[in-house]
N, C-alpha and C positions, 0 to 999 in steps of 0.2 A: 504493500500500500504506500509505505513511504518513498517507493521504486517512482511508482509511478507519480506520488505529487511532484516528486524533485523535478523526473522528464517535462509535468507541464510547469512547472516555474521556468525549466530552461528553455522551453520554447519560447512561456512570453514573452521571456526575457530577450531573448534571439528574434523575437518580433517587435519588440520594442525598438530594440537597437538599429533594425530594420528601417524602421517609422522616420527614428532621428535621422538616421542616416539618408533618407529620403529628403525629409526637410530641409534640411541643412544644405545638402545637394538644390534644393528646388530654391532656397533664401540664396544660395550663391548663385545660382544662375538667374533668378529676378536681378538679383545688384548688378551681374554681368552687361545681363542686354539693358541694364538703366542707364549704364555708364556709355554702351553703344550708341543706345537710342540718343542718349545728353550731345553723345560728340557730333551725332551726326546733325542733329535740328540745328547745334552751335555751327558745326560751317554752312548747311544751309543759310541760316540766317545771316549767316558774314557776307556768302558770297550774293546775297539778296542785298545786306543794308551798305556795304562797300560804298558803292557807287554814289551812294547818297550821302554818305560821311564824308566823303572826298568835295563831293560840289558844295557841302556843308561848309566844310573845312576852308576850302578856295573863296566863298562867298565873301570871308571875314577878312581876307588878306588884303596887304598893303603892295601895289604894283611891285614895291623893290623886294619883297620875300617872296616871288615868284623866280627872280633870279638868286635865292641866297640858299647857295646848297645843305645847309644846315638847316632851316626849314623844311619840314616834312608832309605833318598833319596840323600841328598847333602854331598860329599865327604868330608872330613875332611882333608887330607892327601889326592891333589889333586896329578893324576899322569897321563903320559902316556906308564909307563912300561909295562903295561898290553896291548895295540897295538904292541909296540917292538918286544915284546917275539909271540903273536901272530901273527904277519907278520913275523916272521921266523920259524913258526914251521909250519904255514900254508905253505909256499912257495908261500907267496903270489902272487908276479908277474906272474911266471911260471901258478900258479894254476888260476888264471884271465886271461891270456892271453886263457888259453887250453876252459876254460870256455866259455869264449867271444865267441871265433871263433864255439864253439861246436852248442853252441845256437843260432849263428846267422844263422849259415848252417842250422841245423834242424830246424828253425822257417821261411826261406825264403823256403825250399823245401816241409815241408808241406802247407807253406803257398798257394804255386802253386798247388799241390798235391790237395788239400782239395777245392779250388774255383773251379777248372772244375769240381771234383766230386760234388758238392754243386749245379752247374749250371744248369749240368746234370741232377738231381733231379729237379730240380723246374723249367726246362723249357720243359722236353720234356717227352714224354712216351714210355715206353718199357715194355716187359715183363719182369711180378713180381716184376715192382716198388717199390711195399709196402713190399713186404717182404724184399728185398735187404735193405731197407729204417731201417726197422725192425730191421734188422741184424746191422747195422751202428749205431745206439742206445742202441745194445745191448754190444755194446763194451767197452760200459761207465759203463752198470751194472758188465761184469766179471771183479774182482782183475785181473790185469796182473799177480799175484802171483800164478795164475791157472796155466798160461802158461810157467813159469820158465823154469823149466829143458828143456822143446820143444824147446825154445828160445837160449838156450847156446848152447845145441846140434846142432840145425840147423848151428847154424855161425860159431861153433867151429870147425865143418866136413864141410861148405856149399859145394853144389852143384847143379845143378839146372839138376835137369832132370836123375841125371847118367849121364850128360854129357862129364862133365870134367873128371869123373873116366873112362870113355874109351877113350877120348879123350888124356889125360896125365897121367894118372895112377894114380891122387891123386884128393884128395879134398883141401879146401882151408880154412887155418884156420883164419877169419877174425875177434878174441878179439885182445884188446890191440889196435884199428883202429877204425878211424870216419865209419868204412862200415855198421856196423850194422843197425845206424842211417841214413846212408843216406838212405841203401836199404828200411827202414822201410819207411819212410820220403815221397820216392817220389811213394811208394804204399798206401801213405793214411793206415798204419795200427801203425803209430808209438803214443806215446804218447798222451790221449786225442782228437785223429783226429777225431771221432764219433761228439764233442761237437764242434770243426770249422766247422765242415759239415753242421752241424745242423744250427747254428746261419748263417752262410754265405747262406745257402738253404733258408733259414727264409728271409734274408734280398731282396735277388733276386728275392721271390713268392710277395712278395711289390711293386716291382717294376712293373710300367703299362707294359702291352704288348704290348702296340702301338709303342712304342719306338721300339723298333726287328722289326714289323710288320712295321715301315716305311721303316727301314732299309732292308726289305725285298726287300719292291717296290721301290727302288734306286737302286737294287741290285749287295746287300752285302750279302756274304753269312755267313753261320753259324759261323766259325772264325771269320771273319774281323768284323760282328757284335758284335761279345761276347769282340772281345780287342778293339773294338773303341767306341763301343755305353755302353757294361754294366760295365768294369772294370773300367772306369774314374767315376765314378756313384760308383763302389763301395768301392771306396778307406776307409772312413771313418770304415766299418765292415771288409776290409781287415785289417787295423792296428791294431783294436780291435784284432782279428784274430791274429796278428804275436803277438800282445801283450802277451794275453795268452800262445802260445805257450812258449815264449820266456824265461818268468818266469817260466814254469813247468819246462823245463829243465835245465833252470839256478838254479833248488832247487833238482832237480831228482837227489835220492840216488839209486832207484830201476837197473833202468837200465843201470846207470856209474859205478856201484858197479859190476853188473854182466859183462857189455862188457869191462870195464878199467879193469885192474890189475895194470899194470907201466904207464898209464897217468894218472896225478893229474888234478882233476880239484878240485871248489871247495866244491862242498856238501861230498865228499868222503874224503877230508882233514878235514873237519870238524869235520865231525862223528868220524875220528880217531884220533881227537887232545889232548882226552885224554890221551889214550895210549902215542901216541908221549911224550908227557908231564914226563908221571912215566922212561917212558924206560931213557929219557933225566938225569931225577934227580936221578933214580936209576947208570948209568955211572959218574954220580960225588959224589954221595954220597956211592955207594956199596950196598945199602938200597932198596930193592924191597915194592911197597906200601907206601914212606915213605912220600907221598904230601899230603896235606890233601883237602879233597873234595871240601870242600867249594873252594876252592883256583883254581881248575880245575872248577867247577862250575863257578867262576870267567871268566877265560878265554875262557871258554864256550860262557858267552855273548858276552864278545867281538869279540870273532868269529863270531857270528852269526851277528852282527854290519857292520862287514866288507863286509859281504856277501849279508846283505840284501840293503847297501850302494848304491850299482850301481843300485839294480830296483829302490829305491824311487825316484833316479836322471831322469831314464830313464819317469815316469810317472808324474812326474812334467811339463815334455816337451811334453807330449801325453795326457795330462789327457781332453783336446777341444776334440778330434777324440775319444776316448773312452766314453765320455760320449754323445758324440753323435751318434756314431753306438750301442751304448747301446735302444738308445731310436729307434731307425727307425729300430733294428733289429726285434723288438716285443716281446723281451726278458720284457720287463714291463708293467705292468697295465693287 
């Protein structure tokens, strides 16, 4: 009898030691891949926030610690002339106010634009779904730089139909005006609308069907269901959704470059702030060419500080709702 209590004492015991030994194995390899996982998000984030630390860095410096090789990352000759000069040659107010308003229009109109087309797709069927579907994804593969010339043309003559040329005897020249972008905006074909579609279609095929199908039998029809029961439901992939838009055309040179000519906004001040710059010093010096690169290079960052300024503020206060219509969009895993 005492044969056998001893043998199971030595078992538990050997199953104990087991257990720990597991543990301890499984504590060391959590701390392992913590320290993997640490290193890896650390250079990701480096080779992410670098570039931004550098035009950080450059913003604050004084033109002669450009040339002063002990100078690296921390200014020496701490300054903020380098903002001065680039908040007036940017125009900055004027070009933030044009910007502001430009992108708030086209990020609310596609925003609407893009959920009923989105809805559309992922609740109901029609003929040639998939190809239509097909076509809206294929809009992300062509450069808009395909469609250039079709694009100026069309707005610069618009018309819809020959209408207006036998109705009043002209067409309508609509550059230099928000009309390009709205008309684009609220047909779902302006900026990016392919990839709203998609992730807001994404997020809507997630959602139960019973929910509609109650709202059916209380009856609510198609409207009152889509704005009472799915749009409070989709608020989170909506603001994703205005997110992106908002920042594509708060950076868009393509399309404010071809519809703007005399409004500034600011990706278009930017790209020309060097020219601005030479034309400036050539009127006080006489001297065509006479600034030296590095030095525009300079004020280059700083522009670009300026500009990038108002999204980082913007996604500081959004960044709850974007990482969470990220994850229920099915955009991950």
């Amino acid at each position: 009898m005492k044969t056998i209590i001893l043998k199971k004492t030595s078992i538990h015991r050997r199953i104990a030691d087991v257990r720990q030994n597991y543990f301890q194995l499984h504590h060391v390899s959590r701390f392992a891949w913590s320290i993997i996982r640490g290193v890896l998000i650390a250079g990701i984030s480096f080779i992410i926030l670098y570039p931004l630390f550098v035009k950080l860095s450059l913003s604050f410096m004084a033109e002669r610690d450009l040339y002063d090789t002990t100078v690296r990352y921390v200014p020496r000759n701490f300054t903020f002339e380098n903002y001065i000069m680039v908040w007036k040659f940017l125009d900055y107010p004027k070009a933030f106010t044009n910007s502001f308003l430009l992108s708030m229009m086209v990020s609310s109109l596609q925003l609407m634009s893009c959920t009923i087309v989105a809805y559309g797709f992922a609740r109901f069927k029609f003929p040639l779904k998939n190809l239509w579907f097909g076509l809206v994804i294929l809009t992300l593969v062509i450069p808009p730089q395909t469609i250039m010339i079709p694009l100026f043309l069309h707005f610069r003559y618009f018309d819809l139909l020959g209408i207006f040329e036998r109705i009043i005897g002209r067409s309508f020249n609509m550059l230099d005006s928000y009309w390009p972008f709205v008309l684009m905006s609220i047909t779902s074909v302006g900026l990016k609308n392919g990839l709203y579609i998609y992730i807001i279609r994404q997020f809507f095929r997630g959602m139960p069907k019973e929910l509609e199908e109650a709202a059916y039998v209380d009856g609510s029809g198609i409207f009152k269901t889509f704005s009472v029961i799915m749009l409070p439901s989709a608020v989170p992939i909506m603001i994703t959704a205005f997110l992106f838009s908002f920042v594509w055309q708060w950076n868009d040179t393509f399309f404010s470059t071809l519809f703007l000519n005399r409004l500034v906004v600011l990706p278009t001040t930017l790209s020309a702030l060097a020219q601005n710059v030479n034309q400036y010093f050539f009127w006080q010096t006489g001297q065509a060419g006479n600034t030296p690169p590095v030095y525009l290079s300079m004020l280059n960052n700083t522009g670009s500080i300026l500009v990038i300024l108002p999204l980082v503020i913007i996604y500081v206060f959004a960044q709850r709702y974007f990482v969470e219509s990220i994850e229920r969009s099915g955009l991950v895993g």
